[in-house]
C-alpha positions as CSV (number, residue, x, y, z in Angstrom):
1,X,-49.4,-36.1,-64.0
2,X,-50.2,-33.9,-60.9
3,X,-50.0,-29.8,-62.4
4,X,-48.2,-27.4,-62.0
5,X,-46.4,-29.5,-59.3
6,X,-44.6,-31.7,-62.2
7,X,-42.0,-28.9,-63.3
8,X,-41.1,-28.9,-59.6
9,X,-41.0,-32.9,-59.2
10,X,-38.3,-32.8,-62.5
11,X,-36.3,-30.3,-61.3
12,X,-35.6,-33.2,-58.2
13,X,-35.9,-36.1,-60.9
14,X,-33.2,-33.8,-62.6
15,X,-31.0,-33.3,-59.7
16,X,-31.2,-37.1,-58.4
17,X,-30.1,-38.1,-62.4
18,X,-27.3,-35.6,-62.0
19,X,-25.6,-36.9,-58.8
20,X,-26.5,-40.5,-59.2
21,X,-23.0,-41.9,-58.4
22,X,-22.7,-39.7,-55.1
23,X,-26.2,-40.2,-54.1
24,X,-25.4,-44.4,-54.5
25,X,-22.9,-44.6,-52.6
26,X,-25.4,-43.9,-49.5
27,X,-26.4,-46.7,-47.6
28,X,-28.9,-45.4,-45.2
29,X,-32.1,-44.1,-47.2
30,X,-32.7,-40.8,-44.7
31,X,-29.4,-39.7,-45.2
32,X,-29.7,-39.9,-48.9
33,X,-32.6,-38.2,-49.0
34,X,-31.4,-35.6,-47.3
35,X,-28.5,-35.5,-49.1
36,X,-30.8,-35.0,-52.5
37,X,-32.5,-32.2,-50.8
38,X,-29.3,-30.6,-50.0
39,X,-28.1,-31.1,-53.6
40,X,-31.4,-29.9,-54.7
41,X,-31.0,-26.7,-53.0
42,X,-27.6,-26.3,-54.1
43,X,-28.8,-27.0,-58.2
44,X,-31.7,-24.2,-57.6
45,X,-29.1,-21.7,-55.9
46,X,-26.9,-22.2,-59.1
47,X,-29.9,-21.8,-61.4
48,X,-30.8,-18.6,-59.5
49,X,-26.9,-17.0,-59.5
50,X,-26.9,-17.6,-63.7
51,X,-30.5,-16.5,-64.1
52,X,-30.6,-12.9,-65.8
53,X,-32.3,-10.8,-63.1
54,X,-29.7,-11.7,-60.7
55,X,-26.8,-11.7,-63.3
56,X,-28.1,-7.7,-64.1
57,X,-27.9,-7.1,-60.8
58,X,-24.5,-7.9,-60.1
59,X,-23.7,-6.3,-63.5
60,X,-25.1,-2.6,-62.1
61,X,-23.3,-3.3,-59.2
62,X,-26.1,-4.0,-56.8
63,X,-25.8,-6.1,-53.7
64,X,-27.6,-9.2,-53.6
65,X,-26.9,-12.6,-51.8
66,X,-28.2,-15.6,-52.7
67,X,-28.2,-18.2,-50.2
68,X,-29.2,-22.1,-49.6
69,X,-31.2,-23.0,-47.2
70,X,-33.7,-25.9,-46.8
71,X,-36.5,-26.3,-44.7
72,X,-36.8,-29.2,-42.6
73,X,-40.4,-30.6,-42.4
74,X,-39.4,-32.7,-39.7
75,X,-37.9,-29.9,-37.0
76,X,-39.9,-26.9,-39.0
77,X,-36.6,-25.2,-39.4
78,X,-34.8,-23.8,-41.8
79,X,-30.8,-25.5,-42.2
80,X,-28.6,-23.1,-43.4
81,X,-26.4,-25.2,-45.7
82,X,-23.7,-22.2,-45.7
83,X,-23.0,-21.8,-49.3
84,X,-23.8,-18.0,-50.7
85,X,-23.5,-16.4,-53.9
86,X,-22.4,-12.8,-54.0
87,X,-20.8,-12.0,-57.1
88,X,-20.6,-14.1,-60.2
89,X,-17.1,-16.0,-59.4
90,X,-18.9,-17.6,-56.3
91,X,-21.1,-19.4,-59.1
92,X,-18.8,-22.1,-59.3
93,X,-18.0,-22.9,-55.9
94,X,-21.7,-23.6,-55.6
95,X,-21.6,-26.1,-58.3
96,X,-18.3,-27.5,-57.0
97,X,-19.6,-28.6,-53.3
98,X,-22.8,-30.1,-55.1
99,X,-20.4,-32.2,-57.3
100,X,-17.7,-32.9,-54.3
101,X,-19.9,-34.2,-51.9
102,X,-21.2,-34.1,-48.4
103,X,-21.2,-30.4,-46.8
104,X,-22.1,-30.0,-43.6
C-alpha cells in the first residue's frame, strides 16, 4: 500500500493483465517494458476519448484532440506515439493498435 499512488500502479497492473499474450511474446525485458508503457498510454488515451467531459465536447461541436505521448525518463523526452483522437469514431482505432501490436 503506497497512497494515492496505488490507483495509478493498477491502472498499469490493469493494462499489463489486459495484453498479457502480446506483452509475452517479448523476449527482451526493455522492450517489453516499453511496450507496456506504450500500451499504457494508449489504454489512458481510450479512457480519456469515452470520458464525459471529452464526449460533451465533441457533442457541442468543440475541437479537442487528444493525443498519446509518453515521456521517456531515460532521454527526458516526450515520444509521440502518433495515435490522436478527434472525434468519437477515432475511439476505436485507438483501442485497435493497443490490441494489434507494436506501433512505431
Amino acid at each position: 500500500q503506497y497512497g494515492t499512488i496505488d490507483a495509478w500502479l493498477r491502472h498499469i497492473r490493469d493494462t499489463k493483465r489486459i495484453h498479457y499474450k502480446q506483452l509475452s511474446t517479448i523476449t527482451d525485458e526493455k522492450e517489453r517494458l516499453n511496450r507496456l508503457i506504450d500500451l499504457h498510454a494508449l489504454e489512458q488515451c481510450h479512457n480519456i476519448a469515452v470520458s464525459t467531459p471529452v464526449q460533451e465536447a465533441w457533442a457541442s461541436g468543440q475541437e479537442l484532440t487528444v493525443n498519446v505521448v509518453v515521456y521517456d525518463v531515460g532521454t527526458g523526452k516526450l515520444k509521440d506515439l502518433g495515435v490522436s483522437a478527434s472525434k468519437p469514431a477515432d475511439i476505436s482505432g485507438i483501442y485497435k493498435l493497443a490490441l494489434g501490436g507494436h506501433h512505431h
